[in-house]
C-alpha positions in Angstrom: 50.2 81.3 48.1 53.7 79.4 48.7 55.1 83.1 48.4 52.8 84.5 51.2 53.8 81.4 53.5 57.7 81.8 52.9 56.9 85.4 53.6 55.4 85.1 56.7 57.3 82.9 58.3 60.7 84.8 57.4 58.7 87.6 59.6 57.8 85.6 62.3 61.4 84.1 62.7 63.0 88.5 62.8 60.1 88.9 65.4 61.5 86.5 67.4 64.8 87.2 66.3 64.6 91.3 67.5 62.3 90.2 70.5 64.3 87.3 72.1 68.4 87.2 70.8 68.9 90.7 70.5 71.2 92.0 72.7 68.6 95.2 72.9 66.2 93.0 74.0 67.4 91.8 77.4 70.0 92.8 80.1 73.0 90.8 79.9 72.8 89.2 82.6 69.3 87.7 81.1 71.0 86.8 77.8 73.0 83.7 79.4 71.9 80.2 80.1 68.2 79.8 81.2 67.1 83.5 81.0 63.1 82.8 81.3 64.2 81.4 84.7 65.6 84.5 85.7 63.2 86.7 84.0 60.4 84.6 86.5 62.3 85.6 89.2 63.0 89.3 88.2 59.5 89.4 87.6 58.8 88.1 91.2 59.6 91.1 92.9 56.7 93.1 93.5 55.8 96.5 94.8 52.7 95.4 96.5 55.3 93.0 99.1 57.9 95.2 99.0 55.2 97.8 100.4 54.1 95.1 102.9 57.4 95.1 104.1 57.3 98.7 105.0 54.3 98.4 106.9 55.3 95.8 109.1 58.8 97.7 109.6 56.8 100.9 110.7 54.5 99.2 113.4 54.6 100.7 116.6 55.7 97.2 117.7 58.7 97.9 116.5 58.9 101.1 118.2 60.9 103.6 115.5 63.8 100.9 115.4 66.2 102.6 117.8 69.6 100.5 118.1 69.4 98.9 121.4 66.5 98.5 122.4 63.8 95.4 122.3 62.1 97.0 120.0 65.0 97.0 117.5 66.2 93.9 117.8 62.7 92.7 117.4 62.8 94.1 113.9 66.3 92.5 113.1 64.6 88.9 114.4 62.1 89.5 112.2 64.3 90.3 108.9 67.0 87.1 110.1 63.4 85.0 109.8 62.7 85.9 106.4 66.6 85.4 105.3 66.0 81.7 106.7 63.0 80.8 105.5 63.8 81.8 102.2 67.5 80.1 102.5 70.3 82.4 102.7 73.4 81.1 104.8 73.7 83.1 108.4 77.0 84.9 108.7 76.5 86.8 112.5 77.7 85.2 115.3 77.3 81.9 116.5 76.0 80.3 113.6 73.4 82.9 113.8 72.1 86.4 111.8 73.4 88.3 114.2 76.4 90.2 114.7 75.6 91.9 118.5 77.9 95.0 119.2 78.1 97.5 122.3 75.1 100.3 121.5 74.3 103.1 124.6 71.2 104.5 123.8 68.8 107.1 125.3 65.1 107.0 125.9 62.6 110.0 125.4 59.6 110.3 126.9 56.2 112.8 127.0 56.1 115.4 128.8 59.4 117.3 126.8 59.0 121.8 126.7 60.3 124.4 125.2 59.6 127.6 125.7 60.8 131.4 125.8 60.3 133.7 128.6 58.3 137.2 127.3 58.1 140.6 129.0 54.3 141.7 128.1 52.7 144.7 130.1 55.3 144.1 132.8 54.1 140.7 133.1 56.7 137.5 132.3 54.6 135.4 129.6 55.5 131.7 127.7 56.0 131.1 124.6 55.7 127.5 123.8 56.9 126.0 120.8 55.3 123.3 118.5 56.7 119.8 119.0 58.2 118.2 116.0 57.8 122.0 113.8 59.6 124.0 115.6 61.2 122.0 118.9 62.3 118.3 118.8 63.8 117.0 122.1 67.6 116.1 122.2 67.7 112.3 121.3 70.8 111.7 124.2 69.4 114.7 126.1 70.1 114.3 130.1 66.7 114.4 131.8 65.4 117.5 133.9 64.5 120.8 133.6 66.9 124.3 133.1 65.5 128.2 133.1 68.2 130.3 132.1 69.3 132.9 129.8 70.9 132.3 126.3 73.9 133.0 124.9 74.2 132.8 121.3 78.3 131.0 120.7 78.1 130.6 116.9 79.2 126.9 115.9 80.8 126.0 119.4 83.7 125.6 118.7 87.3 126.5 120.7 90.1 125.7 118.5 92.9 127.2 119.5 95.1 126.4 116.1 93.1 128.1 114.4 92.8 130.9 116.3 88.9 130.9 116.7 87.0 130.3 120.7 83.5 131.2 120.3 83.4 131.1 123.9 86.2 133.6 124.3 84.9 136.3 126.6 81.7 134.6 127.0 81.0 133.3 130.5 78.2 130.3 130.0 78.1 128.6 133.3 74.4 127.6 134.5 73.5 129.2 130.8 71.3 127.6 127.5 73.8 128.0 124.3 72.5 128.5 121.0 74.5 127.3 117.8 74.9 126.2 114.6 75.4 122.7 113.3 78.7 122.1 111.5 81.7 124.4 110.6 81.8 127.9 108.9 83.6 126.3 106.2 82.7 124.2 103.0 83.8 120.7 102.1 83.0 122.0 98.1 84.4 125.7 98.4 87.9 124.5 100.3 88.4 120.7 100.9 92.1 121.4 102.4 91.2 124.1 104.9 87.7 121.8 105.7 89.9 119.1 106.8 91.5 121.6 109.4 88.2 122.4 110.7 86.5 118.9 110.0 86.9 117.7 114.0 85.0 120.8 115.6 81.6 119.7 113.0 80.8 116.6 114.9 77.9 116.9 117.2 79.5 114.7 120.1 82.1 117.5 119.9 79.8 120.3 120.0 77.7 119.7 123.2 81.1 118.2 124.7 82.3 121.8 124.4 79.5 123.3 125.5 79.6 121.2 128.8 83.2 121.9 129.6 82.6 125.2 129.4 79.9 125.2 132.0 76.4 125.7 129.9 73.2 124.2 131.5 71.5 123.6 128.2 71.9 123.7 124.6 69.4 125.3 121.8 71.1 123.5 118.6 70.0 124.9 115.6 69.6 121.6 113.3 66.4 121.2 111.7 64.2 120.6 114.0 65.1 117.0 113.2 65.3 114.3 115.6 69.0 112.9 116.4 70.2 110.0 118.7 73.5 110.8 117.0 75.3 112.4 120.0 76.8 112.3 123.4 75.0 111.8 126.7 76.0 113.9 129.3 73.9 113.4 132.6 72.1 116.7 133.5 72.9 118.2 130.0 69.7 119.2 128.8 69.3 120.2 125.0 66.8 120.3 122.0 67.0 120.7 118.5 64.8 124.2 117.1 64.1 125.5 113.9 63.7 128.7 112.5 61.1 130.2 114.6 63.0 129.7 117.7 66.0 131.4 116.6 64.6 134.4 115.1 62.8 134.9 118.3 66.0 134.7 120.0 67.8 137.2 117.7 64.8 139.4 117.7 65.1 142.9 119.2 68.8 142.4 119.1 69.7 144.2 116.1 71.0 141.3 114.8 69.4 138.6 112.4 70.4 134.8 112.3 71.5 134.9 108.5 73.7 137.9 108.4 75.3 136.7 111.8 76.6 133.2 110.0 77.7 134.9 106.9 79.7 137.3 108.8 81.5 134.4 110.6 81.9 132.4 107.6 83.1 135.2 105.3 85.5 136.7 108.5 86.1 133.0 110.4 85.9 135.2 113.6 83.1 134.5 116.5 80.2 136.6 116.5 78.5 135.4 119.9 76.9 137.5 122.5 74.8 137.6 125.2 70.8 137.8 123.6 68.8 138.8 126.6 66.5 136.5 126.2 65.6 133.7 129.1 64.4 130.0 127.7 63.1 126.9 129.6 63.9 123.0 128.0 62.4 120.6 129.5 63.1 116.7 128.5 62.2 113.5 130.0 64.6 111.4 129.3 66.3 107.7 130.3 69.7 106.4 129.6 70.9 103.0 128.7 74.5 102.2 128.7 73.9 98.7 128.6 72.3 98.9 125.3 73.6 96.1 122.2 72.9 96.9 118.6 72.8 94.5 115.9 74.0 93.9 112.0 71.6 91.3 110.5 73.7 89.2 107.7 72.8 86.6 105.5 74.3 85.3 102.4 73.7 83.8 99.0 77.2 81.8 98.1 78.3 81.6 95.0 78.1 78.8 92.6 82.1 79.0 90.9 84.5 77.1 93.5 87.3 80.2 92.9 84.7 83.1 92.7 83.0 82.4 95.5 85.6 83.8 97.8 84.8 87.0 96.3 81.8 89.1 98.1 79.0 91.7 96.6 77.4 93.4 99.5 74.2 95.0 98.9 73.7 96.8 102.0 71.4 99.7 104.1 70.4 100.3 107.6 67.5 98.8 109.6 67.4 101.4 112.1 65.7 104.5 112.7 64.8 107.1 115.8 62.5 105.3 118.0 60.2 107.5 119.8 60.9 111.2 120.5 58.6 111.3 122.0 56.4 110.5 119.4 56.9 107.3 117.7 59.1 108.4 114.4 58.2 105.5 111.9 61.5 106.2 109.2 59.3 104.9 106.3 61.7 106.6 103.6 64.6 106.5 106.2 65.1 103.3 106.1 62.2 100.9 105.8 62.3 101.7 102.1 66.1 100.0 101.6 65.1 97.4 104.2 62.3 96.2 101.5 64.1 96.3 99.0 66.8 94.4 100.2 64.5 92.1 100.9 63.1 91.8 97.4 66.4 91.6 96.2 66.9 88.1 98.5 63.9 86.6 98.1 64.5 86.7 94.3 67.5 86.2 94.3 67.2 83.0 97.0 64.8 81.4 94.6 66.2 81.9 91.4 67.5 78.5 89.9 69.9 80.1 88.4 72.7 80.8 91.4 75.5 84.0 91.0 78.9 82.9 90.7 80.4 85.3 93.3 78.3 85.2 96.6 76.2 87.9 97.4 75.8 89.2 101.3 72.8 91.0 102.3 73.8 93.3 105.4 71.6 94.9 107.3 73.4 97.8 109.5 72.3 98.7 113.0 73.3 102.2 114.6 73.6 104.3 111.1 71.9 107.0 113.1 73.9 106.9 116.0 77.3 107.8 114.6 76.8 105.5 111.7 78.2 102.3 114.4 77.0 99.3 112.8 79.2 99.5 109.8 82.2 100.9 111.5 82.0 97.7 113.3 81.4 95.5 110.9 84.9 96.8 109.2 86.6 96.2 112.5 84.9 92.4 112.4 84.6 91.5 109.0 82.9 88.2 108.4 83.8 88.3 104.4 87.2 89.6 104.2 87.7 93.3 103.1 90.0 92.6 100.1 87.5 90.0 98.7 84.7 92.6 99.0 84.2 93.7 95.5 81.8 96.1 96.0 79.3 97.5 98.2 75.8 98.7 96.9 74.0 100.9 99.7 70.7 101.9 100.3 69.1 104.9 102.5 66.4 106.7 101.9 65.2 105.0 98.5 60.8 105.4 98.9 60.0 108.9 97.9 60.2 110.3 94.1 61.2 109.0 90.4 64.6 109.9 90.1 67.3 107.3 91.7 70.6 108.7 92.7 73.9 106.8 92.9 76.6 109.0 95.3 79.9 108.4 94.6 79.1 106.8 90.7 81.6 108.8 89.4 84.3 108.2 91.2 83.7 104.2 90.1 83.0 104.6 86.7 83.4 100.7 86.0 80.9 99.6 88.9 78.7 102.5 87.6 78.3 100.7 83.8 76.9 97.4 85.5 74.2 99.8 86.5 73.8 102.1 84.2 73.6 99.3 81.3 70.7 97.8 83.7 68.9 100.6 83.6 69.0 101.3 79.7 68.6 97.7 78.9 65.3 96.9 81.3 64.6 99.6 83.9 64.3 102.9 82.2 64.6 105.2 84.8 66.3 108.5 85.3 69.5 107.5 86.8 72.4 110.1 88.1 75.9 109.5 89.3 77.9 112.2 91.6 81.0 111.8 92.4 81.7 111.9 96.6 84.9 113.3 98.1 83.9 111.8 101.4 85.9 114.0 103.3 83.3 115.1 106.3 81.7 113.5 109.0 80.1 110.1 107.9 76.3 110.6 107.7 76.0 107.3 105.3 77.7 103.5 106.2 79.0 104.0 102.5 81.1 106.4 103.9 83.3 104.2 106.0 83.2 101.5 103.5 84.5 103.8 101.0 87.8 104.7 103.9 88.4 101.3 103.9 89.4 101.0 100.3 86.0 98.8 99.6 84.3 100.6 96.4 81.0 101.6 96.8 77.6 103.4 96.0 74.6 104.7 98.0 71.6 104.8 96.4 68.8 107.4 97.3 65.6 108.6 95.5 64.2 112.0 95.0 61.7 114.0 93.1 58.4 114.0 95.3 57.7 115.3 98.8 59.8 113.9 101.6 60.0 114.2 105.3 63.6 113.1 107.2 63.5 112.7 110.8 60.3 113.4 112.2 56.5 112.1 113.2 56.0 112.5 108.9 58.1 109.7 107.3 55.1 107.5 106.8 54.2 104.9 104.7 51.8 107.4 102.9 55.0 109.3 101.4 56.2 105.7 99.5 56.2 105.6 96.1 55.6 101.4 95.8 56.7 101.7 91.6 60.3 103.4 92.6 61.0 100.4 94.9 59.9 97.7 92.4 62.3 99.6 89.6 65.1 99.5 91.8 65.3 96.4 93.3 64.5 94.7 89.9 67.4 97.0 88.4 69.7 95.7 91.5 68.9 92.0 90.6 69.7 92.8 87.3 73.0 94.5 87.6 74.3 92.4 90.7 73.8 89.4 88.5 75.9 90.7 85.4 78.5 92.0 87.5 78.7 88.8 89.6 78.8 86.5 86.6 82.2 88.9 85.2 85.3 86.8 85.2 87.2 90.1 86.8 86.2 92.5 88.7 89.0 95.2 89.8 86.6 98.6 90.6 89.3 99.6 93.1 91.9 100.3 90.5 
């Protein structure tokens, strides 16, 4: 009997032993001083709020979330009231969450066409096309109305030093333009002779183009996805089409759209001509010059007087579309990061035990209008650069299974904080890429990463999503993805913060 007691106590004391010290057990982060208190807040974070969050984010009072207007800065208020009542420090200006900068935007309204003229029994018939399948207005389009034939000019571009004009020979005054997003050249298959090309692939550059040459109206083959991401032009109207538009344009002109861009990608030599075809846009549109966009920033700061000074960001952007005319609600793109942001700092706020290094939840305004807020932010740093350890971004982080880290590999170190997360507590299929950044900046990572800062940008994938359109509900969220990773971020954010050095830039 005395040998069955011994005996079960010496198995008892290796349960707990296994279940509670081993460093298999717990991340860690959650193996230091008072680790139940941290687990309660780790445990905190649930997908049922986060989900809440989403919903209130995608409210038509918030109107798509379009940098500049009311209706975005409404949504910013609203994230700055949660930072404060849960505690974080302000860190915008005047003592405030926000950090205002200059923001032009562009309204569109109903009432937006496209169509294609058709000669049927000698008889001119329309062809309209399907808002938001096959047409979406041009988010900076100038408003009014243009008839006119097209002329197909390849990717736009006149670059004399390279000895490519698409719109040599071509005259397209009073004309609609048809043409390809980017460059005929690959960032992957050639990153030196990119970089030669890399200034013609921005959009502003493209309609600008287009406009000095004369044209009345742009058909720009992207998507058809709405994009605020562009220059305004008064008068200039344009749309973004799809597919169906443009084979409709190339049909009956012995030409087809796909063998036309592999000739002037394999031969880098124009391929535009004159497609016979007559097309009407028509957008409603209204400009605002006036407009002021707006970084929301709060911070937690950090509990050691000398690492204090020293900054993790986690960071994604509030905004999305607006209306297009249709309200686009940017669940996935970017609600999703929004929430879990928020988890993040709710947890994080209430969680006796406080990081050593201060942690800075930034909210960026403008990423889809030429990625703006964060290229301001790095001109008006509130935490200096060179005290910015890292930067942990995320866009696009609702839909799938499967959580993505760009630029992983080219950190390895800041990549082991989060990889040992996941094997230690998450479990989740996690993969690292590494990101030559070299293109246009689609992400606020990207300009992060210019200015020396290291950093990663999270994303999800592995179930159906939709990216810049009517679809990008809250019926596409996965809630269990966003609960994973916002725990795995509290998780890894706290190890790394409690590290006595931290030197990812080397």
């Amino acid at each position: 009997m005395k040998k069955r007691h011994i005996l079960a106590f010496f198995f008892i004391f290796l349960f707990l032993w296994l279940g509670v010290l081993s460093p298999l057990a717990q991340p860690q982060a959650l193996e230091k001083a008072s680790d139940q208190k941290i687990l309660a807040s780790l445990h905190s974070i649930s997908s049922h709020e986060l989900l809440d969050y989403i919903r209130e984010l995608v409210s038509e009072k918030y109107g798509g979330r379009l940098t500049g207007t009311a209706e975005y800065k409404a949504s910013a208020e609203w994230v700055a009231a949660l930072l404060q009542r849960w505690g974080l420090r302000p860190a915008g200006d005047q003592g405030s969450y926000l950090q205002g900068f200059p923001n032009p935007y562009t309204l569109v309204f109903p009432g937006c066409e496209a169509y294609l003229h058709l000669p049927v029994n000698g008889a001119m018939v329309k062809k309209y096309y399907r808002y938001d399948d096959e047409f979406i207005p041009g988010g900076t389009s100038g408003s009014g109305e243009v008839t006119a034939g097209v002329i197909y000019v390849g990717y736009g571009i006149t670059a004399p030093e390279l000895s490519y004009d698409d719109y040599a020979g071509f005259d397209v005054k009073g004309k609609i333009v048809l043409m390809e997003r980017e460059v005929p050249v690959s960032p992957d298959d050639n990153p030196e002779l990119f970089k030669k090309w890399r200034p013609y692939s921005f959009h502003q550059y493209k309609l600008e183009n287009a406009v000095a040459h004369g044209a009345a109206g742009m058909l720009y083959n992207y998507g058809p996805i709405g994009n605020p991401n562009n220059s305004y032009q008064q008068g200039f109207i344009y749309s973004h089409v799809g597919d169906t538009v443009v084979a409709d344009i190339f049909a009956g002109t012995s030409r087809t759209p796909k063998e036309t861009v592999q000739k002037i990608r394999k031969e880098l030599k124009p391929q535009s001509f004159i497609t016979g075809k007559t097309f009407t846009l028509k957008n409603a549109t209204e400009h605002h010059p006036e407009g002021i966009g707006y970084n929301v920033i709060g911070y937690l700061e950090g509990s050691d007087p000398k690492l204090k000074e020293e900054v993790v960001i986690l960071g994604g952007h509030l905004d999305h579309l607006g209306y297009c005319y249709e309200l686009l609600p940017g669940a996935n793109d970017n609600a999703s990061a929004v929430a879990v942001l928020l988890g993040v700092a709710k947890a994080m706020a209430q969680c006796p035990v406080k990081p050593p290094r201060s942690i800075v939840f930034l909210f960026f305004g403008a990423e889809e209008q030429a990625v703006a807020g964060s290229e301001y932010y790095l001109n008006h740093p509130v935490f200096p650069l060179e005290k910015t350890t890292a930067l942990l971004n995320l866009d696009s982080i609702g839909c799938g299974e499967r959580i993505n880290a760009l630029a992983g590999k080219n950190f390895p170190e800041l990549w082991a904080f989060i990889e040992r997360a996941n094997a230690q507590y998450i479990h989740r299929q996690i993969n690292s890429s590494f990101f030559a950044n070299i293109a246009r900046p689609r992400l606020d990572a990207a300009r992060f990463l210019w200015k020396d800062v290291p950093s990663l940008s999270f994303s999800v994938s592995g179930a159906p999503s939709f990216y810049h359109n009517t679809k990008d509900t809250i019926e596409t969220i996965t809630p269990e993805i966003l609960e994973d990773l916002a725990q795995l971020l509290f998780v890894a954010v706290l190890d790394m913060s409690d590290e006595p050095v931290l030197g990812f830039r080397k």
